[in-house]
N, C-alpha and C positions, 0 to 999 in steps of 0.2 A: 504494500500500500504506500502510496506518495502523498506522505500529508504539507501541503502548502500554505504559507501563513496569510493570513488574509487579507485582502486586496484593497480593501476601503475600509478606512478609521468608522467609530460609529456616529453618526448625526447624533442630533439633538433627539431629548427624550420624544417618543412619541403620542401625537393629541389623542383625544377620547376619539374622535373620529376612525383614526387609523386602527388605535387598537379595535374595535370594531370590524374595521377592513379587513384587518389581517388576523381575526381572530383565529382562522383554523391553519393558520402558519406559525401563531407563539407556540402550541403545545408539539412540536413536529421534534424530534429529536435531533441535535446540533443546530435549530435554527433558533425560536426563540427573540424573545423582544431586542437580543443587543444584535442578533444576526439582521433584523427587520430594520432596526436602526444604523446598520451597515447598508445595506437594499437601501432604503432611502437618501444616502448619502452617496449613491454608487453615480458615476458616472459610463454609461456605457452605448458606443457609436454601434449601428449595425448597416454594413451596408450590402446595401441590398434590400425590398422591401416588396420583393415578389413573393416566391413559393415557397419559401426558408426563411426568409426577413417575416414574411404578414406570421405567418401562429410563433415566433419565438419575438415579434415584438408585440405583440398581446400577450404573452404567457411575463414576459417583462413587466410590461406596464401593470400587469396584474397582479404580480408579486410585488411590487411599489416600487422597483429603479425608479428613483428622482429625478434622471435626467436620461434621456433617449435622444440620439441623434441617429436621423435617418437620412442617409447617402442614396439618391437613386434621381437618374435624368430623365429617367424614362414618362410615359403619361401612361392610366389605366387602357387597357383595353378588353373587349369582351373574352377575348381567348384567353385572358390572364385569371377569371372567374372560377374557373376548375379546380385551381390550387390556390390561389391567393389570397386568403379569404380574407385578409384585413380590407380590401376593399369590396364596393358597392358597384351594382348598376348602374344607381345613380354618380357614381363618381367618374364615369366613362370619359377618357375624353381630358380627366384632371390629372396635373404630377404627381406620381405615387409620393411622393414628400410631404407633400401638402395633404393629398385624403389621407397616408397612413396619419397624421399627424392628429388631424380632425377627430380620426377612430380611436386614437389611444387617450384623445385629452378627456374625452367621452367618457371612456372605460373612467380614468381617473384624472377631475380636475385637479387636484393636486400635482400632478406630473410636471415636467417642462420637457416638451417634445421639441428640437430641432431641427428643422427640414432641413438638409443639401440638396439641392436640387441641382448637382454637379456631379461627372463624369468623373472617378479617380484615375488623374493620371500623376507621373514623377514632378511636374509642377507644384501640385496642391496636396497630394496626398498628408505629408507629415503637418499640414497646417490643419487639416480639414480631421485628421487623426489624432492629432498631438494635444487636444483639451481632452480628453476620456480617458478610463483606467483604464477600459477593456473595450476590443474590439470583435465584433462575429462577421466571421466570413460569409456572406449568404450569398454573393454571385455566383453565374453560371457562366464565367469565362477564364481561361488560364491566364490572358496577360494580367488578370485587376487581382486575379490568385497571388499571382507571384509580388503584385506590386503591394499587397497588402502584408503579404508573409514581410518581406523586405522590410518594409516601412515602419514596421510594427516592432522586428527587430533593433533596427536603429533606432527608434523610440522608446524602447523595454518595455513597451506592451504584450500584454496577452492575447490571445488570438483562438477563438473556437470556432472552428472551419467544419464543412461540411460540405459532401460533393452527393450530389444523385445522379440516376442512369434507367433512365424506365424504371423500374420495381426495385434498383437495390442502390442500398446510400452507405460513405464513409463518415464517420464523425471522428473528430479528436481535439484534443487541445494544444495549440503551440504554443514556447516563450523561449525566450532566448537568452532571459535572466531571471529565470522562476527564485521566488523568495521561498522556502522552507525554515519552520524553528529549530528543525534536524540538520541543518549545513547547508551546503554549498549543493546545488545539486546542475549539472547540464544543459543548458538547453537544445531545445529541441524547435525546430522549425521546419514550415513546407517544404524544404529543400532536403531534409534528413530524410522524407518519404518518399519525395519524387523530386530528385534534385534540380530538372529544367523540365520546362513543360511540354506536351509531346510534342512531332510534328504537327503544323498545322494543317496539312492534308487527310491527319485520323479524327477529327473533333466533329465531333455530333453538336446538336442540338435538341432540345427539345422538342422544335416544329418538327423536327427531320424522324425523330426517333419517338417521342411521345413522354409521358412522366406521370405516373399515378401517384393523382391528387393528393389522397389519404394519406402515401405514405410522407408528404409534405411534409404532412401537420405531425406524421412522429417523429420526425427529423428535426425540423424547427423548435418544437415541444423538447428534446434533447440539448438541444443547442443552449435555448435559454437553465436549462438544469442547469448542464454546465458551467453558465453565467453567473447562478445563486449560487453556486459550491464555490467556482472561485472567489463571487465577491464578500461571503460570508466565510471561507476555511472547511466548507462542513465536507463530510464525505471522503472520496476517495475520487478525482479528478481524471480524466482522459490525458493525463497529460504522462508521455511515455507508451501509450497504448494507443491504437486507432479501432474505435468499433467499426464492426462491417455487419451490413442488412439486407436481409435479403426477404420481402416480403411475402413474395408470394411462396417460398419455402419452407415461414414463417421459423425463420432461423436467424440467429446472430452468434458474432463469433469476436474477439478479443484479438488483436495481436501487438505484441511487444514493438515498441518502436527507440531506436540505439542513435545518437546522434552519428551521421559518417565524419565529421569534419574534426581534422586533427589538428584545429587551431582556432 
């Protein structure tokens, strides 16, 4: 087990309100009212705000991260309705930045949601990344893969990525200066797993290939776990291991992940 020390100091005690909110998260084992007043003080960017960004930044904002920032250039569209479910019908046509923003402030006005409504490239990334503790990977392309792993390193952020394929998805968590109260320990980043990204004449997509919706939402749903174990300490983290999913086999499996890099 890789116990990591925790990633956000605690906020301020929290109001009758919240305790209310949160009520069937204080009696949870390792979470609790000082992990909740971690979670409220958390600062965490996702970008992406499609099929992996929409159910783990609801499961976010549900669990009360105080501050969400959402990275995506794109506008809604009806084909994005399958999996995406933080957006509407009605929001057709609007920047996912802006309706995801709408939908979470919804969920909880208490929240501070930040739209980006910008493409990451080597320009903006470390500005656009460099105010938040934690970052999630929720694109569906290799250059903004790499350029996040990257940036995220340079910046000693954390990073929980997540890749899907039709029916079966990777999750894990990167860092490149993971804090531990046990020592010193390795980091580990996208490059340790797949060092450069493939040719670009083997890259699917989803129009091309297809993506079931459901298994979205238990992806996404993972991703933000992940997000509360880092920003609270609790559990036992993805980090060193990549889970793999395979749904419609209704299997999953664990594998060990070794940094390659001898310096």
């Amino acid at each position: 087990m890789v116990r990591l020390s925790p990633l956000v100091e605690p906020g301020p005690e929290l109001s009758a309100s919240d305790r209310e909110r949160f009520a069937r998260h204080l009696p949870v084992p390792e979470l609790g009212e000082l992990a909740q007043r971690r979670l409220r003080a958390a600062k965490v960017c996702v970008v992406g705000a499609g099929g992996l960004g929409s159910p783990a930044l609801l499961y976010l904002a549900a669990a009360g991260v105080g501050t969400l920032g959402v990275v995506d250039a794109d506008a809604v569209e009806l084909v994005n309705l399958q999996r995406q479910v933080l957006h509407t019908t009605g929001a057709i046509g609007s920047p996912k930045a802006v309706s995801a923003a709408g939908r979470l402030t919804e969920l909880d006005p208490g929240i501070r949601v930040v739209p980006h409504e910008v493409r990451l490239d080597a320009s903006n990334a470390a500005e656009v990344l460099g105010g938040y503790d934690l970052v999630l990977d929720a694109v569906d392309n290799f250059p903004t893969r790499y350029l996040i792993s990257d940036t995220c390193a340079e910046l000693g952020l954390p990073v929980v990525w997540a890749a899907v394929l039709v029916t079966r998805a990777q999750v894990s968590v990167f860092w490149d200066a993971p804090r531990s109260p046990d020592g010193p320990l390795p980091g580990i980043t996208l490059r340790d797993l797949h060092p450069e990204p493939p040719a670009p004449e083997s890259w699917v997509t989803a129009a091309q290939v297809g993506v079931l919706g459901a298994m979205c939402g238990q992806v996404g749903a993972l991703m933000a776990t992940e997000a509360i174990k880092l920003i609270t300490g609790a559990g036992d983290p993805l980090f060193g291991r990549m889970l793999y999913l395979d749904t419609m086999a209704a299997t999953s499996a664990t594998v060990p992940l070794v940094p390659r890099r001898t310096s």
